[in-house]
N, C-alpha and C positions, 0 to 999 in steps of 0.2 A: 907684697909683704911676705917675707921667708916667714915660717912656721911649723908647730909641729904640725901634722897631717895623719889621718888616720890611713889604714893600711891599702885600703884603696883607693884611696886619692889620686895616685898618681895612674894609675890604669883608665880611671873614669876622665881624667884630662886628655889622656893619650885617646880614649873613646872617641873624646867629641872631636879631635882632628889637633887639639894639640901636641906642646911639648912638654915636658915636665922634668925641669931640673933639680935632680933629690940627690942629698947623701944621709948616711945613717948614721944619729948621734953616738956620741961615746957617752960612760957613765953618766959623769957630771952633767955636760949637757942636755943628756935627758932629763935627770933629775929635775934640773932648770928649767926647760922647755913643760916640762909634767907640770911644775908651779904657774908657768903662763896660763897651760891649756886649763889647767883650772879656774883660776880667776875669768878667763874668757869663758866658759859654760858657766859659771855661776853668773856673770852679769846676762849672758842670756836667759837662766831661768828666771832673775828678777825683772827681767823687759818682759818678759811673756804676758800676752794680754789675757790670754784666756783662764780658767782652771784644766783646761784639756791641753792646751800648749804647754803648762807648767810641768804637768805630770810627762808629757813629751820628753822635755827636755829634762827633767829629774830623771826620768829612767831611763833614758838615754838610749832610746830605742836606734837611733842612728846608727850604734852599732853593728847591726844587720845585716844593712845594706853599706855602709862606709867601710866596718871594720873595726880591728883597736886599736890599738900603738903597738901594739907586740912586735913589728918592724923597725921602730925609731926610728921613722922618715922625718925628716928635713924637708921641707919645698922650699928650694930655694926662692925660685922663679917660674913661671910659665909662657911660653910663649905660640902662637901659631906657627900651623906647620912644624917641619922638621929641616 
């Protein structure tokens, strides 16, 4: 499923022995792609079971170790190997 992707998404694919096919959105398409990635983190916070997973995913600790969008990667695709 293409998507937007935080900034190291595409290293941490390439990590584990993947491939990782990206390009970097333009304007618009970020803009866009920023309305998805939200809607998709907000239905994670309301799935979250816990009060400690809620506050996870509200503060959006993932950042850290993922990254942000400051790149406007694109995942296309991923594949094994090269």
């Amino acid at each position: 499923m293409a998507k937007l992707v935080r900034d190291n998404i595409p290293g941490l694919i390439r990590a584990s022995g993947r491939r990782a096919v990206t390009r970097q959105l333009d304007d618009d398409e970020f803009a866009a792609a920023l309305l998805d990635k939200l809607a998709e983190e907000t239905a994670e916070v309301r799935s979250a079971a816990t009060a400690e997973a809620v506050l996870e995913e509200a503060a959006d600790e993932k950042r850290l170790k993922r990254g942000g969008f400051a790149t406007r990667c694109w995942l296309e695709d991923q594949c094994l190997g090269y």
